[in-house]
LUMGUTI-760793 format. One record per residue (C-alpha): residue in one letter; x, y, z; residue number from 1. Coordinates in Angstrom, 2 decimals. Example, Ala and Ser with C-alpha at 12.3 -4.5 7.8 and 13.67 -1.06 7.14 Angstrom:
BEGIN
('a' (12.30 -4.50 7.80) 1)
('s' (13.67 -1.06 7.14) 2)
END
This chain:
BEGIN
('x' (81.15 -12.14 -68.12) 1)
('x' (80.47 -13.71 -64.94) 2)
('x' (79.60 -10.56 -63.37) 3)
('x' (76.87 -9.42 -65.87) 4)
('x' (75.12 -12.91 -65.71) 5)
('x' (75.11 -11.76 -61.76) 6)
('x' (73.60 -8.69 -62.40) 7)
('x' (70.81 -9.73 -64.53) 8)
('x' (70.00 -12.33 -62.10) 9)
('x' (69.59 -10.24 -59.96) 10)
('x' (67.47 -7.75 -61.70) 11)
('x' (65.30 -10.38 -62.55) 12)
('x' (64.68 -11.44 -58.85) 13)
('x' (63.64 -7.38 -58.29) 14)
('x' (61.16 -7.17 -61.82) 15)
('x' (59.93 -10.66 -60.46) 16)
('x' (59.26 -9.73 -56.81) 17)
('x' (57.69 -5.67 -57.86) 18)
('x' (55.43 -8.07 -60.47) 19)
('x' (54.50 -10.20 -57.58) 20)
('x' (53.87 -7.36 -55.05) 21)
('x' (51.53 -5.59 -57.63) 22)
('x' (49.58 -8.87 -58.38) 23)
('x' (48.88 -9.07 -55.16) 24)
('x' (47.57 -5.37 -54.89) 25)
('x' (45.65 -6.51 -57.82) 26)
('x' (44.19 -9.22 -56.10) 27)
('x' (43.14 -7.12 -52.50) 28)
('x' (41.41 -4.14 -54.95) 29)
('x' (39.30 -6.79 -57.12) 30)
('x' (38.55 -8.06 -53.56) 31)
('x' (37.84 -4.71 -52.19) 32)
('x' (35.72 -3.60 -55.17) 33)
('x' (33.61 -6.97 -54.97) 34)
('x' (33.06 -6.22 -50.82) 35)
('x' (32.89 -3.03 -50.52) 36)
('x' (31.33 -3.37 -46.89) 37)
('x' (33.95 -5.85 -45.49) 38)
('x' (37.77 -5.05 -44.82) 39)
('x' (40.35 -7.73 -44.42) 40)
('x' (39.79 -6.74 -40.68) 41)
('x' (36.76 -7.28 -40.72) 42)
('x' (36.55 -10.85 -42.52) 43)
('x' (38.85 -12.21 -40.08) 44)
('x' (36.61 -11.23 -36.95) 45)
('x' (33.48 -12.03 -38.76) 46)
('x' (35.09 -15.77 -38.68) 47)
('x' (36.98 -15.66 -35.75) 48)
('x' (35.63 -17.40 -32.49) 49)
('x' (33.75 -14.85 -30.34) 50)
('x' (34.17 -14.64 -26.63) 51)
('x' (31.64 -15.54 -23.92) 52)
('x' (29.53 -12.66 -22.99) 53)
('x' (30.93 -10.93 -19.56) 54)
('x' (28.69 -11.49 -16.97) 55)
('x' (28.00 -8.98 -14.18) 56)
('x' (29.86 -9.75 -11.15) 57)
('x' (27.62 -9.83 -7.93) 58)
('x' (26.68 -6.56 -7.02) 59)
('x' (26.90 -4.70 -10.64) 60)
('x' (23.82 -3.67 -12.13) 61)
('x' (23.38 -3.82 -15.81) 62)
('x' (21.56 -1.16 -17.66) 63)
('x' (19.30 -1.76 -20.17) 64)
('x' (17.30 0.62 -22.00) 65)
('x' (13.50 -0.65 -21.52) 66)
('x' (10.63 0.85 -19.09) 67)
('x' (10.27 0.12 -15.43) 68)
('x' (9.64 -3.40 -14.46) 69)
('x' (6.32 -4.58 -12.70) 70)
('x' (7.33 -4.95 -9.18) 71)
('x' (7.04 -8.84 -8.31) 72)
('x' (4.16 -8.78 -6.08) 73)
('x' (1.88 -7.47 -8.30) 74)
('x' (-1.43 -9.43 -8.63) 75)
('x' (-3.87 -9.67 -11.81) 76)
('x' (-6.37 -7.52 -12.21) 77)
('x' (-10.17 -7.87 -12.22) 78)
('x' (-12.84 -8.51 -15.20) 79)
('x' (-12.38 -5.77 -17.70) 80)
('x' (-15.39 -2.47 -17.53) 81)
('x' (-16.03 -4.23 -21.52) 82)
('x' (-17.03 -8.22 -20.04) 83)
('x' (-20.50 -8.33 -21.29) 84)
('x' (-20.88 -4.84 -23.35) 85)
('x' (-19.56 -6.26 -26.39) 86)
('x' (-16.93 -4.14 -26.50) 87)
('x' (-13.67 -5.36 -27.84) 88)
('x' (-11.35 -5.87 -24.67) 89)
('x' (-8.09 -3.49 -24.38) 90)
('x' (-5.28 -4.96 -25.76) 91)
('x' (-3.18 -3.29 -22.80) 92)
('x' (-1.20 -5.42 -20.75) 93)
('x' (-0.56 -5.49 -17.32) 94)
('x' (-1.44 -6.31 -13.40) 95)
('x' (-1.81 -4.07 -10.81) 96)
('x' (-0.24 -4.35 -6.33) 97)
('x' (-1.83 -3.28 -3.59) 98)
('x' (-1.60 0.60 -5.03) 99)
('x' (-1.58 2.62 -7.60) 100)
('x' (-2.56 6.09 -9.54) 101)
('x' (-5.25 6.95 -11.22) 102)
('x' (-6.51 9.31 -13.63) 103)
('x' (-10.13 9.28 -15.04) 104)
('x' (-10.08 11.57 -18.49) 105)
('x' (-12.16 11.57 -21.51) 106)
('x' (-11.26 15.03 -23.57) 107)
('x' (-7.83 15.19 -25.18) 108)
('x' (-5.28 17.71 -23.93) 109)
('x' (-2.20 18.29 -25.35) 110)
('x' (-0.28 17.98 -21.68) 111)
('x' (-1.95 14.76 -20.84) 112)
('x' (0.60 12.52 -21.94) 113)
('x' (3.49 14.22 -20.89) 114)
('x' (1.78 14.71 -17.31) 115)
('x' (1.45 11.04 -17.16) 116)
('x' (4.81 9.99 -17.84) 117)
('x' (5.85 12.54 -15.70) 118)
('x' (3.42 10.72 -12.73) 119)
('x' (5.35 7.07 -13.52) 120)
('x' (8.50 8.76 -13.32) 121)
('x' (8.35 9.99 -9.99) 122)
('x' (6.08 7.61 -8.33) 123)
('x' (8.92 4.74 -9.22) 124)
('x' (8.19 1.26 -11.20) 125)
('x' (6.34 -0.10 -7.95) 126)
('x' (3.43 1.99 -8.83) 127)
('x' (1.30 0.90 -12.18) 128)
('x' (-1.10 3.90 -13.05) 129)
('x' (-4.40 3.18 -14.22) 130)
('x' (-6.13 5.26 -17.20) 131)
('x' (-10.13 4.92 -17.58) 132)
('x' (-11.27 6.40 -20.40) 133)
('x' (-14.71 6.15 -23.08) 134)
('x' (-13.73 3.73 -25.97) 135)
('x' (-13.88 6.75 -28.18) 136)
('x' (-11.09 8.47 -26.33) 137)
('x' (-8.79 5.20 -26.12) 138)
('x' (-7.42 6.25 -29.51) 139)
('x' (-5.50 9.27 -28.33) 140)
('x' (-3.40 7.15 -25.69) 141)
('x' (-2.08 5.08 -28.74) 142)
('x' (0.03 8.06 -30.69) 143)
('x' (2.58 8.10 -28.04) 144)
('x' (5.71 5.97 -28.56) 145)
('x' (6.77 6.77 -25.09) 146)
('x' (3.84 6.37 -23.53) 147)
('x' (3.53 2.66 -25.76) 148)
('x' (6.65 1.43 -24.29) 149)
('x' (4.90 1.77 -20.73) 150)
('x' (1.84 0.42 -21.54) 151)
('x' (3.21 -2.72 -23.15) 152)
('x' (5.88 -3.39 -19.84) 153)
('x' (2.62 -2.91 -18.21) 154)
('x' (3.49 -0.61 -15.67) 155)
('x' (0.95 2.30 -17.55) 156)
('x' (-2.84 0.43 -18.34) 157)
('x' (-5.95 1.85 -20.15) 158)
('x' (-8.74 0.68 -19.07) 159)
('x' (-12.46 1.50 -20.85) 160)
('x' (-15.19 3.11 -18.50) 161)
('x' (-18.50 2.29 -19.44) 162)
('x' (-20.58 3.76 -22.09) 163)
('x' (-23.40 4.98 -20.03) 164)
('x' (-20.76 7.40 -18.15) 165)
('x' (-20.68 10.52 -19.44) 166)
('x' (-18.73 13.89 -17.76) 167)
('x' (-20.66 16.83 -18.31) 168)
('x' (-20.32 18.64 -15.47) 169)
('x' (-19.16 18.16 -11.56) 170)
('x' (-22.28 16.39 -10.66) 171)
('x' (-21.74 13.82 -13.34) 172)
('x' (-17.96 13.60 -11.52) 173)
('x' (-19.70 13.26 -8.33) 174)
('x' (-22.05 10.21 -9.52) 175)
('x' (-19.04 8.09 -10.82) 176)
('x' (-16.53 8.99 -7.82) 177)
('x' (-19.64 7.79 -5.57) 178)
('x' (-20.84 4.36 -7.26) 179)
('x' (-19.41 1.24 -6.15) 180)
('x' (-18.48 -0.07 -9.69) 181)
('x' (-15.09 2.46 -9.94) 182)
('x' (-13.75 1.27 -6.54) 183)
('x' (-14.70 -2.20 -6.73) 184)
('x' (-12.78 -2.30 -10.22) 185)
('x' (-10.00 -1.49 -8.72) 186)
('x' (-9.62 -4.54 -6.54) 187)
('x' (-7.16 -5.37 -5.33) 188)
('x' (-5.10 -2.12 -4.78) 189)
('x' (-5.60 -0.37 -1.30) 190)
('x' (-3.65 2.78 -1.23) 191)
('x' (-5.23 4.99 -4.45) 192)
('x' (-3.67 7.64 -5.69) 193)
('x' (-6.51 9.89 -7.68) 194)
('x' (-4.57 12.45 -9.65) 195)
('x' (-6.10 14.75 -12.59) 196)
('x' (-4.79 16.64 -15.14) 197)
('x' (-4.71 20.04 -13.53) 198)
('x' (-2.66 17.96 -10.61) 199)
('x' (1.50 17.57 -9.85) 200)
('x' (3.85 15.81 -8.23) 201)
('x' (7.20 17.64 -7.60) 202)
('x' (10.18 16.00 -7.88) 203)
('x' (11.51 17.70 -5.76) 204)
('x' (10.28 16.62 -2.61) 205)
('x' (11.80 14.51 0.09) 206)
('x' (8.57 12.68 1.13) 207)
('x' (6.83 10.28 -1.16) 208)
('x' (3.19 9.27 -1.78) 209)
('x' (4.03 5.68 0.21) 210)
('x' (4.99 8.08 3.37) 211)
('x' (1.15 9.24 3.53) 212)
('x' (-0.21 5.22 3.64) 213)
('x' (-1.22 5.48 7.64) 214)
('x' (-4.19 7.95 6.70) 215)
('x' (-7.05 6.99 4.99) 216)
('x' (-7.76 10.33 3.27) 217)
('x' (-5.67 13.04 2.26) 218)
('x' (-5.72 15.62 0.00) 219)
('x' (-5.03 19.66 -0.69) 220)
('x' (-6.52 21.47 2.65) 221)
('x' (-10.10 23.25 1.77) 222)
('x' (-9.58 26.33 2.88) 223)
('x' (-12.82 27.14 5.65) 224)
('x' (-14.43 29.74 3.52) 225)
('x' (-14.96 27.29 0.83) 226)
('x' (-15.66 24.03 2.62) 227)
('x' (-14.35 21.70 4.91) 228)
('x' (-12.02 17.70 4.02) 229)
('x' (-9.18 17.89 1.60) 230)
('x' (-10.01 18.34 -2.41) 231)
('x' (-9.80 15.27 -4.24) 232)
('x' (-8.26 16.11 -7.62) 233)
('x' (-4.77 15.38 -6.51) 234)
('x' (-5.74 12.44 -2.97) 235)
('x' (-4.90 9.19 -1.86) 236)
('x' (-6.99 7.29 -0.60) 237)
('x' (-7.94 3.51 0.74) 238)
('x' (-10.18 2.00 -1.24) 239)
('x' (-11.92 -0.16 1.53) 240)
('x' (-12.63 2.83 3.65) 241)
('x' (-14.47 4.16 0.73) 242)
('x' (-16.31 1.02 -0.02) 243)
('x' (-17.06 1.18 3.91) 244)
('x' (-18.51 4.85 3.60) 245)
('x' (-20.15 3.13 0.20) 246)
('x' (-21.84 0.42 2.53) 247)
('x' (-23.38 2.92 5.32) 248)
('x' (-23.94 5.81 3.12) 249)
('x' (-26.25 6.92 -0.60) 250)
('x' (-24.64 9.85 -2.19) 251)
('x' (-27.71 11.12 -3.23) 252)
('x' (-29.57 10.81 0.15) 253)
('x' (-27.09 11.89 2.33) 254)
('x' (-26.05 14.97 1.12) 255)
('x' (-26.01 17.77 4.01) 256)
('x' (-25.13 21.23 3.81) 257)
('x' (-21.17 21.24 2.74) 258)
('x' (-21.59 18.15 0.79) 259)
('x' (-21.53 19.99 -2.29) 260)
('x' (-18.45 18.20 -4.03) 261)
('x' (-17.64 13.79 -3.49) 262)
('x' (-14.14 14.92 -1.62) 263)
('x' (-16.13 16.62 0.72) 264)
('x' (-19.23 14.20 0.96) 265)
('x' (-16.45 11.28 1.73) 266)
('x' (-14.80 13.62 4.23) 267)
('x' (-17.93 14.11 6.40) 268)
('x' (-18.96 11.05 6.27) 269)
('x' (-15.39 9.66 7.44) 270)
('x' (-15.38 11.67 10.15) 271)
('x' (-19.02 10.80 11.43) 272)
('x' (-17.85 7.08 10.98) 273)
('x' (-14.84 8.22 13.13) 274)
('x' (-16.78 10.14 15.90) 275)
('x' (-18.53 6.82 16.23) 276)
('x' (-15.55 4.74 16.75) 277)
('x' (-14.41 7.40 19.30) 278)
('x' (-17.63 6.81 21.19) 279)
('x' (-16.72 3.18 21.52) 280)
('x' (-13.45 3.80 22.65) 281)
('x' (-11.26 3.07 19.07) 282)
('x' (-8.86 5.19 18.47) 283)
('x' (-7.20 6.28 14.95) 284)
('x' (-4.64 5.03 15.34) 285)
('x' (-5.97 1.51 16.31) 286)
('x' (-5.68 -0.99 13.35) 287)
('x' (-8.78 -0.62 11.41) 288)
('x' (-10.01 2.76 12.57) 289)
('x' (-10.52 5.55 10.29) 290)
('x' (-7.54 7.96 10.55) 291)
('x' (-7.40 11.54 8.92) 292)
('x' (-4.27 13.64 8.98) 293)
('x' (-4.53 17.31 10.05) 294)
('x' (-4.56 20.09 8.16) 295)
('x' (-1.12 20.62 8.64) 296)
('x' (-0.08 17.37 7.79) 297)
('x' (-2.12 17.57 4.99) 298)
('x' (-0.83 20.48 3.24) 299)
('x' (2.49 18.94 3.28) 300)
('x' (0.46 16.48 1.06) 301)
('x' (-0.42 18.53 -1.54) 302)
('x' (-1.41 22.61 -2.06) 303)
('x' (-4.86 24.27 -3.61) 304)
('x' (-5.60 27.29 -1.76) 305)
('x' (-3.38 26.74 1.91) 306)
('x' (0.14 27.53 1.10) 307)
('x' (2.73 25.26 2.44) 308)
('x' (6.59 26.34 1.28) 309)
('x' (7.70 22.51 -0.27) 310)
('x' (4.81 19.88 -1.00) 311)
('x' (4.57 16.67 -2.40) 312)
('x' (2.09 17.81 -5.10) 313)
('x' (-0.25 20.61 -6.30) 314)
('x' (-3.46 20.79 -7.42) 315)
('x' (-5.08 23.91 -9.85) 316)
('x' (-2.29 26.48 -9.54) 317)
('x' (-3.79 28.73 -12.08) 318)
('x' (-6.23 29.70 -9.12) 319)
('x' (-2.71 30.56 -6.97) 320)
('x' (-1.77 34.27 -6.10) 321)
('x' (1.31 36.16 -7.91) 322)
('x' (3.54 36.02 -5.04) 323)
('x' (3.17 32.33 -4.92) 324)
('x' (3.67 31.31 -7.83) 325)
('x' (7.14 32.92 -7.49) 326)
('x' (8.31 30.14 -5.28) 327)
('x' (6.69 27.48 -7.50) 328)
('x' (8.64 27.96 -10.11) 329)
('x' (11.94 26.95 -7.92) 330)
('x' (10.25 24.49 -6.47) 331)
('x' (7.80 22.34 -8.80) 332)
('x' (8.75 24.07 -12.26) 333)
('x' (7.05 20.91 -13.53) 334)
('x' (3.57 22.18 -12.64) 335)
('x' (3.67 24.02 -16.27) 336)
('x' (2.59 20.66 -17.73) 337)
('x' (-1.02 20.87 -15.63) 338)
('x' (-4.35 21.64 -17.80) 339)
('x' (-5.93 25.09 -16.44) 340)
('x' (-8.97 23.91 -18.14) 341)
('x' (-11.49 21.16 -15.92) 342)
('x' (-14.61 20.65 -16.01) 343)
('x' (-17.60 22.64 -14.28) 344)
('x' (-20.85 23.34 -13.96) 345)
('x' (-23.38 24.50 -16.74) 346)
('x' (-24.35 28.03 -16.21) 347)
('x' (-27.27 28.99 -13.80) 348)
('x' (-29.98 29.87 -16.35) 349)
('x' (-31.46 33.71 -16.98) 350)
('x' (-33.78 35.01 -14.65) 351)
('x' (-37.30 35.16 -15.67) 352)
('x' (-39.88 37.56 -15.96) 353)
END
């Protein structure tokens, strides 16, 4: 008798503890079904206390995903081209160093944007590049999400030209690249790097833009049969040796024979500044004299129509040969993203009678 009283007890324990264990399961599913997006994991480290954030130890480098930084000696930037138009003001941010790159452009192209980011990338964050545009054109530099994040670190601006510019043809080009107003906007960078849309830079190259600062023009050799100076769609430049050639020289009334294009005009007239510092006794390279590479410094610079094997940058290479081209395309494959079309003159009108 004593045994079966035993027995039972002991069944009873087991029916007890299998009804407990499937409350319980009962109680984590109703839990489960009520919070679906939480597990009991989960809960706990939802309430448990977090740890301090790790911070970098000296040396490390942490990597966040955000555009280039302005480099910390960069300097506001002038009155905007809109003070006193009544023109809204851009709502780009941003301040500009002692350089930066430059592209003027008022027609959409499909490769602009891409060209541009291309520009920042391999110029580095110490270089801010400036966009001057018409205020009907600012439009197509807002579609880009890339090209936003740039613009609102700062490091990319847009900035409006005026509205009685208008590009029409390479004489129009020549008028804005030759008044005052463009350059002294751009105060206060020194080293200006003009680039256009038909222009490069290859990433490829072991020198960079900064390594050309000494000279205060260079650009693509002109090749002798079509004119003399270095072609300025792809140049860098000082901006107060052009606002010197600015203060001694009129575009319009000192054009000579080879002066047909600005990059020329600003070429001669360097080098008739410099023959009369040479008369004095200054040399180029004395601090403040005018100091031009030489053609074969230059065309390490950038290419047009004198080959060099490995430049820094290019400049219309749909007017390049076959056989060079062949070589591009190892070295630059990038220049695929220039325009082929730019702008140029009207037409010469039908003879008459």
């Amino acid at each position: 008798m004593a045994h079966l009283t035993s027995l039972e007890e002991r069944r009873r324990r087991s029916r007890n503890i299998i009804l407990g264990a499937f409350l319980l399961l009962v109680v984590i599913w109703t839990i489960k079904l009520a919070f679906p997006q939480h597990t009991i994991i989960s809960v706990y480290q939802n309430h448990r206390p977090q740890p301090a954030p790790i911070k970098p130890e000296k040396g490390d480098t942490e990597i966040e995903d955000k555009p280039p930084a302005k480099g910390t000696d960069w300097k506001s930037r002038p009155a905007p081209a809109t003070e006193g138009t009544g023109l809204p003001e851009p709502t780009f941010n941003g301040s500009v160093s002692n350089k930066a790159a430059v592209i003027v452009e008022t027609r959409f192209r499909t490769n602009l944007i891409p060209l541009i980011l291309h520009f920042s990338s391999v110029l580095g964050p110490s270089w801010p590049i400036l966009i001057y545009t018409s205020p009907e054109s600012v439009g197509m530099f807002a579609t880009s999400a890339a090209l936003s994040r740039y613009i609102k670190a700062g490091t990319i601006q847009v900035r409006l030209l005026p509205q009685t510019v208008l590009f029409t043809n390479s004489d129009s080009v020549n008028k804005f690249m030759t008044d005052s107003w463009f350059w002294e906007d751009l105060d206060p960078v020194e080293h200006v790097l003009i680039f256009q849309s038909d222009s490069m830079l290859c990433a490829n190259a072991a020198r960079s833009v900064d390594d050309f600062f000494e000279y205060d023009l260079v650009g693509a050799p002109i090749a002798k049969d079509l004119g003399t100076g270095y072609n300025g769609g792809l140049s860098l430049r000082k901006r107060s040796t052009i606002l010197r050639v600015l203060e001694n020289y009129d575009w319009e009334a000192t054009q000579k024979e080879g002066d047909r294009f600005e990059d020329q005009w600003y070429y001669n007239r360097m080098t008739e500044l410099q023959a009369e510092e040479a008369n004095v006794g200054i040399k180029p390279k004395d601090e403040g004299a005018i100091n031009l590479p030489t053609m074969e410094v230059a065309r390490t610079f950038s290419v047009e129509t004198i080959d060099y094997p490995h430049p820094l940058g290019v400049h219309q290479v749909h007017r390049w040969l076959d056989d060079q081209m062949v070589s591009l395309d190892d070295w630059c494959p990038e220049y695929k993203l220039c325009s082929v079309d730019h702008i140029v003159d009207d037409p010469p009108p039908p003879p008459t009678g």
